[in-house]
Structure formats: structure tokens, C-alpha cells
N, C-alpha and C positions, 0 to 999 in steps of 0.2 A: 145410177153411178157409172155404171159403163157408155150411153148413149154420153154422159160431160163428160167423160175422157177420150173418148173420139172424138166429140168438137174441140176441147182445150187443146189437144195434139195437133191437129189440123190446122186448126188455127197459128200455131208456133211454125208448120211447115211452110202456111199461106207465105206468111212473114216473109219466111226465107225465099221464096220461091223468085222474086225478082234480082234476086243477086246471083253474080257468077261466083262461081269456086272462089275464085281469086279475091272478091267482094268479102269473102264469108270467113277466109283467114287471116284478115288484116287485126292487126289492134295496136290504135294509136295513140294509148295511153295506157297507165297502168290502171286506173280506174276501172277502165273499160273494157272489154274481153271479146274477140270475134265471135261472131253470130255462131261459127262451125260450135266454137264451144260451148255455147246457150242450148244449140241443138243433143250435145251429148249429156249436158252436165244435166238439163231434167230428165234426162233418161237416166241416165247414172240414179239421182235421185229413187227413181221408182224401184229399178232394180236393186240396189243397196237396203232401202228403206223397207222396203215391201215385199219383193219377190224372195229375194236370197232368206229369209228370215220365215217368211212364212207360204210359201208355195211347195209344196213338198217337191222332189225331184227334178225343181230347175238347173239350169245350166248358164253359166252365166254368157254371154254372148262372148267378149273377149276383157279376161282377167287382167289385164293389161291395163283398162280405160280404167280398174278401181281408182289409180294413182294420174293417171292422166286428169280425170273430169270429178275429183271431189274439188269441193273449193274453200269450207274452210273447219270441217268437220274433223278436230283431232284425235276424237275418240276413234276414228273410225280409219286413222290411220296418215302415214304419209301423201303428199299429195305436190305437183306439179308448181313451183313459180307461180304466182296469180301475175306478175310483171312479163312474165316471158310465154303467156299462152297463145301467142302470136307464133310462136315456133312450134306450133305442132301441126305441121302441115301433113302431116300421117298419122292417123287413119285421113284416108281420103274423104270429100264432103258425100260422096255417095255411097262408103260405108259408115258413115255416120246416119243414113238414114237407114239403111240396114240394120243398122243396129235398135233406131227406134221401133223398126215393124218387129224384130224380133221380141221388144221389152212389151211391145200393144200388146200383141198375140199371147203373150204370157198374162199379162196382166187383164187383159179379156177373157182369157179360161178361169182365174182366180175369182173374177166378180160373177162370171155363170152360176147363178144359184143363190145359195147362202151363202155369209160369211158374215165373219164376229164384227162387234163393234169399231174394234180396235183396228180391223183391218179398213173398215170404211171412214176412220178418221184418219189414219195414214191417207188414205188415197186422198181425201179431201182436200188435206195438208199439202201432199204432191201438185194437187191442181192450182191450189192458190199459189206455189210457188212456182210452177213455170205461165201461171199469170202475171207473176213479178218479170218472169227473164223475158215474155212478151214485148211487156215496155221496155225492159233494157235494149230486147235487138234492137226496136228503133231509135233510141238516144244514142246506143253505142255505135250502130251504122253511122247515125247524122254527125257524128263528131270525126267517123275516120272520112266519110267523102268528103267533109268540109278542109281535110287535111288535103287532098287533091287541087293542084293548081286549076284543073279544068273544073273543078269544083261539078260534080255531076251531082245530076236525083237520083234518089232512089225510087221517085216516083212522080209520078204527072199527077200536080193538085189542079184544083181549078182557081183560075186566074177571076178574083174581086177588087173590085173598086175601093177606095177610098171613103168618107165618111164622118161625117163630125159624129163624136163618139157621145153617148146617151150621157147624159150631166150627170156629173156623181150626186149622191145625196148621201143620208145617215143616218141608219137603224139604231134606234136607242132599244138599249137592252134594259131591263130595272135591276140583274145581278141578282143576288140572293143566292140562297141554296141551290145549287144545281146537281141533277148527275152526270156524271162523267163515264167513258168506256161503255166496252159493248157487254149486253147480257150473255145468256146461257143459251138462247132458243136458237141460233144456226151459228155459222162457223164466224169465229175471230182468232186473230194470234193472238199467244200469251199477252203479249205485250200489251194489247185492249183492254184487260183485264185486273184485276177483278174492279167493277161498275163499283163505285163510288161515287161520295158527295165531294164538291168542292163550295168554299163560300164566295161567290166574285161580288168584286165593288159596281155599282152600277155604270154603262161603259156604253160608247156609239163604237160603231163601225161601218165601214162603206160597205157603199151598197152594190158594186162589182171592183175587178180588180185595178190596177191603175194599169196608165194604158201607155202604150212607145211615145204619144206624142209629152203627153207629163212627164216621160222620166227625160226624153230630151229636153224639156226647157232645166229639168237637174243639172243635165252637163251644160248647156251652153251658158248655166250661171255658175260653171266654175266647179261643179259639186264635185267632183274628180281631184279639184287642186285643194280644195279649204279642207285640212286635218281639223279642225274643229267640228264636222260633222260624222267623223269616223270617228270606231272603236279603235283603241290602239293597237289590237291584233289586226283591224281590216287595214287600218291605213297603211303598215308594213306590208299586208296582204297586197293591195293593189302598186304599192312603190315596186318591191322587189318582182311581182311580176306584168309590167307596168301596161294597169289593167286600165282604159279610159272608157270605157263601155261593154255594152253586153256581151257576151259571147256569141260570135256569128254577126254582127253587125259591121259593116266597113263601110266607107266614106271616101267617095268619089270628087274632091272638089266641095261644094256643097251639098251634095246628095248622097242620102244615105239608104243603103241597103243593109238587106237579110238574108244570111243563108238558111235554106226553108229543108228539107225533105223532099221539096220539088224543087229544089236549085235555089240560084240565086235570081233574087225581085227586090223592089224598091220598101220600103218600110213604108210600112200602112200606120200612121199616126195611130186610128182608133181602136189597134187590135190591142190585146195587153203583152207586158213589157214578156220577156221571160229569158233565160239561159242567164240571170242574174244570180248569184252568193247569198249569203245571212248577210257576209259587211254590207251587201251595197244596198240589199232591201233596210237595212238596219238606217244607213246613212241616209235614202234617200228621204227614208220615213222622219227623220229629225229635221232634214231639210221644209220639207211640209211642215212641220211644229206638229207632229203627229207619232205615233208609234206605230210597232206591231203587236195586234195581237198576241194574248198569251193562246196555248192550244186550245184551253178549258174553255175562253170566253168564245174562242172560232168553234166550238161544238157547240156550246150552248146558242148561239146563235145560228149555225146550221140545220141543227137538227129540225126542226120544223121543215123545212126545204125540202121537195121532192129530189130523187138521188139521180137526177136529169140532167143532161148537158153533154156539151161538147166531147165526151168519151173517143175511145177506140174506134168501137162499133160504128161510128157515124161517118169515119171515113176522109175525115176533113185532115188528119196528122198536121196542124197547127192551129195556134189559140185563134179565135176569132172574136170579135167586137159583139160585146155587150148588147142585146136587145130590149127594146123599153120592155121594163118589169122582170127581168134577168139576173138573178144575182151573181150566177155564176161560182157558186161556192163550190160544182161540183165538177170537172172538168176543164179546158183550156189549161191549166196552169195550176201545179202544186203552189200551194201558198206558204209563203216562210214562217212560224211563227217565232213569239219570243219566250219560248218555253226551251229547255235542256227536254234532253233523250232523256228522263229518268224512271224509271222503274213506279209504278201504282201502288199507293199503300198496299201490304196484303201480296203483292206480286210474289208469284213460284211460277217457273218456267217448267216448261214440260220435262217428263222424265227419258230418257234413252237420249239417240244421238239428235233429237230434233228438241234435246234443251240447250243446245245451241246456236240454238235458230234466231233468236231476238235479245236474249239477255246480256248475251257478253258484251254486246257494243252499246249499252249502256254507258258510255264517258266519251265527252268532246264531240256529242252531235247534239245536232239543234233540229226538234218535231216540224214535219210540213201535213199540213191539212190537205185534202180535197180530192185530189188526183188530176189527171191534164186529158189532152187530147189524146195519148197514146194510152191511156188507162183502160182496161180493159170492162166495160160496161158494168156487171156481175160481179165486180172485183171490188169495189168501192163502198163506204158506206161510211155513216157521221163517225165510228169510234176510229176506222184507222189511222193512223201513228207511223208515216213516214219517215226519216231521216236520214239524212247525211251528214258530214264535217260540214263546217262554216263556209268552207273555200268553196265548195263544189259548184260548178256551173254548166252543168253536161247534162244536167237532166230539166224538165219544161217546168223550171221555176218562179216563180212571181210575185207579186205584191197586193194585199190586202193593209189596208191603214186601218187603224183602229185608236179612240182616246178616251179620256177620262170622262164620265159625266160630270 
């Protein structure tokens, strides 16, 4: 447990390491939060969660950050604007790493040895959660440099070619009894839980995800203007904020570009679509005479699937094109389904302040499968249960089609 909390730490620092100060305090939406605070709020986490509670005679580094870097923890008290965490340009970004070597070093003497059950599913729980704020650093960076007219990287990718993209096909499922969520034998969130049966009808589904050049022939047939292939929440959605394509996408004359992580480049047809909403994967999926997936039928047919692909660890930070025999179910691009956030027969959320943690935002999100490029390798696995609101377009989201047999 100690040797994965020095890499999970390190990791979150690597992250930060190519941003200036100035990079690390930005935040260009309320969604979204500067890096600086990603960096304090898993340490907040650990020390809150863990140390103060159970390390006898620590000290807290500075009492101040309780209220500065909680984020939405009420039992555990008042807490800072989540809209306005862009004004905390104090503590500076290099006492915020001071503050993490002091919470390590604490929480490295705490795992010296023995220690209770209780204490090693806390930390566990800490790990998996600032393997959440991992991917956020990078969605939430790619959204504020995208807000820069000089539009910079945050990183030098490598520059690929073009490609006619592997022809989709269609996995027939036969449905039946399935189960559902993650077991008892290593870590899942509440949320995963408790494993259950569901009954599905029997159902195809593609065989990777769909890709920029398919969702372009959507718009250039209009799909953007015809309200009969929106939901009436989406279609208000993209009116009022008058959405005609993905996020990061612009259009030079007849050519169209992508804003990447490593700047902006021309749109590669055969990569898949992503920085797309539930409306529009919803709309586009109608548009095809196709659906999305429910979450049940995207596990029952992932699970078989090695937990391989395009992740974090690989280094690539954008989706990439499908290779024969590829499903892709696991990486490139969280997949939307058409399943509600809701709660697992049988579901109880954890006791203390981390029943907090997934329960309450049970209303008005919609489950994403899989995880993307920026997902952290060891983070993933068939039961997790992603979501967001319907609106959301800031994180590497995508399309899987799915229909009826």
C-alpha cells in the first residue's frame, strides 16, 4: 500500500509538472477547477479522511486548506465556492506541494507496519479518488487552454496520418440473465454494488466506437437543424447554446479541425468522435436508426473483453482509430449510455463522510461506460459507473451504437 501511494502521488505531480503556476490557477468554467486545486483537494482528502482521525498526534499542515480544498463534503463542514476556485491564487502552487510532501510523510509513517482494515480501505478509497482528479487535471487543463486564443498544448503528441477507419460490424448478444456490478474480491465504489441479475432482451452492438468522419456526414445532413432527431431537453440544449458540433472542433472554410492536448491539428476522420453530450450521442444514435446502449447490455457485452486499450498509461492523451479486431470498449472515449445514474437494487452507501461520495448525485445524470485515453490504467474495470448531467462535453466522451435483435 505504501510503494501505490507513492506512484498514485507522483503520478498526479507528473501531471502537473508541465504547467506554469499561472497554467495551474486558471479555471474556465464552473464545471471545471484548476489543476492547483486537484493538487490540494487529494491531499485535503487524505489528511481529513485518514490522518486527522486516525494517526495519533498529527498536525495538520495548514487549518485553513480544511475550508479552502473540501469540495462537496457537508458533514465535514463549510467549504470554498466550487464556481470561484479560480480565486485562490494563495496558498501559492509551491506551497501546495509542500503541503502534499508533508501529508506523504505522514501517511508513509501511518502504513510503516501494521494497520487496521479500516485504515487500508480508506487509503485505497484515497487512491481511487485522486485517480479520478488525474483525469480531471487533463480534461480540465484541455478546456482552459482551449479557452486561449493562442490556443497552446499542454503537450507535444505525435503527429498520425489519416486512414480509412476498420468497417464497423455487430456483436450479437442472445441477453438473458446477466449479472451486473462489481463483486467483493478487490476495490469498487459503492456505487458498483451490490452485483446483481438483470434480464436483457437479446440485442447487437458495434463493434468499436463511431468515429469523426460518421458523425460528420450527421451534420453535414443537417442533424444539428432537424428537431425531430432531438430530445426536447437536447434540442433547447444545443438552441440556447448554439451548439453545431463537438466541443474543440472549428472550421476553417471547408476544413475542419481539433483542439487536441497537443494543440490544434486537422480532424482525422477515422479516430472516434468525442467532447460530445448524452443529446447529441442520443440524436446522433436516432439519426443512424440505432440507439444507445443501456449500461447493463454495455457490461454484459464487455465483460468478456481484456481491460486493454488506449488508457492513460499509454501516453497517447487522445482517442485513436480502431485496429482490426479492436473493440475498444476499454479506453479512447468514455461511452454514453441510455441508462439514468440510479442507485443498484440492495444499494447502501458507505458509512462516515465518504457516504457521500456517489450516492447523493443519484438524480439527473446519465451512466458512461469504459473510460478514455486519459483514464488511468488500474482505474478501470467492466462494473465502473461513470456520470455526468446530459449537457456535459468537457470530459472524452463518445459513441457506441447499440439495437434490438
Amino acid at each position: 500500500m505504501a510503494s501505490r501511494l507513492s506512484a498514485v502521488r507522483q503520478l498526479t505531480e507528473g501531471l502537473a509538472a508541465p504547467l506554469s503556476p499561472e497554467d495551474q490557477c486558471i479555471q474556465s468554467m464552473a464545471d471545471a477547477s484548476p489543476v492547483k486545486w486537484h493538487l490540494a483537494h487529494t491531499t485535503w482528502f487524505f489528511e481529513t479522511l485518514l490522518l486527522m482521525p486516525h494517526a495519533p498526534g498529527y498536525e495538520a499542515y495548514d487549518r485553513r486548506f480544511h475550508y479552502l480544498f473540501n469540495s462537496y463534503y457537508e458533514s465535514l463542514g463549510d467549504r470554498h465556492p466550487r464556481p470561484q476556485r479560480g480565486m485562490i491564487t494563495r496558498p501559492s502552487c509551491e506551497d501546495i506541494l509542500r503541503y502534499r510532501k508533508h501529508v506523504d510523510t505522514a501517511m508513509l509513517r501511518l502504513l510503516d507496519g501494521s494497520y487496521t482494515a479500516e485504515i487500508e480501505g480508506l487509503c485505497e478509497l484515497g487512491l481511487q479518488h485522486e485517480q479520478q482528479h488525474q483525469e480531471l487535471i487533463l480534461t480540465d487543463i484541455k478546456h482552459a487552454l482551449s479557452c486561449n486564443s493562442i490556443l497552446p498544448a499542454y503537450s507535444k503528441l505525435p503527429e498520425r496520418p489519416d486512414h480509412n477507419p476498420v468497417p464497423l460490424s455487430w456483436r450479437n448478444h442472445p441477453g438473458g440473465i446477466c449479472w451486473i456490478g462489481s463483486g467483493t474480491g478487490s476495490f469498487a465504489f459503492d456505487n458498483e454494488q451490490p452485483r446483481h441479475r438483470v434480464l436483457l432482451a437479446p440485442f447487437r452492438i458495434a463493434s468499436r466506437l463511431a468515429t469523426c468522419g460518421e458523425y460528420l456526414e450527421f451534420i453535414r445532413d443537417r442533424g444539428y437543424e432537424r428537431p425531430e432527431l432531438w430530445l426536447s431537453d437536447g434540442w433547447n440544449f444545443i438552441q440556447t447554446q448554439n451548439i453545431r458540433a463537438p466541443l474543440y472542433w472549428t472550421k476553417d472554410q471547408d476544413e475542419w479541425a481539433i483542439f487536441t492536448l497537443g494543440g490544434l491539428r486537422p480532424l482525422r476522420l477515422s479516430e472516434p468522435v468525442v467532447h460530445i453530450s448524452f443529446y447529441e450521442a442520443e440524436a446522433y444514435a436516432r439519426w443512424c436508426r440505432k440507439r444507445l446502449p443501456t449500461e447493463f447490455e454495455w457490461e454484459a457485452a464487455a465483460r468478456g473483453e481484456p481491460v486493454t486499450g488506449r488508457l492513460l498509461q499509454t501516453g497517447s492523451l487522445h482517442p485513436e482509430p480502431a485496429k482490426k479486431g479492436e473493440s475498444q470498449f476499454y479506453g479512447d472515449a468514455w461511452e454514453w449510455t441510455r441508462s439514468a445514474y440510479d442507485p443498484y437494487p440492495g444499494f447502501k452507501p458507505w458509512s462516515g463522510p465518504a457516504s457521500e461520495y456517489n450516492g447523493k448525485f443519484m438524480c439527473g445524470q446519465i451512466v458512461l461506460r469504459g473510460g478514455s485515453c486519459v483514464t488511468p490504467a488500474d482505474h478501470i474495470r467492466p462494473g465502473y459507473r461513470n456520470f455526468f448531467p446530459p449537457g456535459a462535453r468537457w470530459q472524452f466522451s463518445g459513441i457506441r451504437l447499440a439495437e434490438d435483435a
